[in-house]
N, C-alpha and C positions, 0 to 999 in steps of 0.2 A: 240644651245642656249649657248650663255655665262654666265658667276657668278661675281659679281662683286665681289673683294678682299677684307678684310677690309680695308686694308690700301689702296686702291682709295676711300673707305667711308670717310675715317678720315679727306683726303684731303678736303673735302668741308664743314669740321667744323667752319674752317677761329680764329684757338686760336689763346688767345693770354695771353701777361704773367699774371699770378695769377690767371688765369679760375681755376674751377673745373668741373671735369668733372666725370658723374657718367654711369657705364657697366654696367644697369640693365639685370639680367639675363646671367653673367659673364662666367659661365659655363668655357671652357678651357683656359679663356683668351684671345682668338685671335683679339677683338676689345684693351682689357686693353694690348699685347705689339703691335698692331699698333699705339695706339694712342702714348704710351714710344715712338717708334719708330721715330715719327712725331716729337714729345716735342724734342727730342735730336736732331734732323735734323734742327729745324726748329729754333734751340737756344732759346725755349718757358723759361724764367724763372718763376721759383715760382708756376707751374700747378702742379695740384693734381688731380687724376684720384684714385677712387673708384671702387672695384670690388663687386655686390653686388650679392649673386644667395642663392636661397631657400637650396640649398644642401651643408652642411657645406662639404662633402666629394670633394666635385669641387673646393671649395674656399684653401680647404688646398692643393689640387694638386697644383692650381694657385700659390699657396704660395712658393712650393717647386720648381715649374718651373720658380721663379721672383731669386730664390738662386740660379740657375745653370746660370740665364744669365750674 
């Protein structure tokens, strides 16, 4: 059995410039830096990607791993 990656998920989003896009359930981030990932490859201007998760302890790791990339 295989897994799919997030970033083969993001790929079938089809953004484009000025979307918003929301990570319900954000947890490590691994959808919110695919989708970064995508937006800078893909030359998306003006996207905004939301991280949203019940556990403030997730969102601030998120936060501290958005300042080392």
């Amino acid at each position: 059995m295989s897994f799919v990656t997030p970033g083969e998920v993001v790929r079938h989003l089809h953004l484009a410039d000025k979307m918003v896009v929301a990570d319900l359930g954000a947890g490590s981030g691994a959808y919110c830096f695919a989708l970064a990932d995508l937006i800078k490859h893909e030359n998306i201007q003006g996207a905004t990607i939301y991280a949203v998760d019940v556990q403030n302890a997730m969102l601030e790791r998120l936060r501290a791993d958005i300042s080392h990339r």
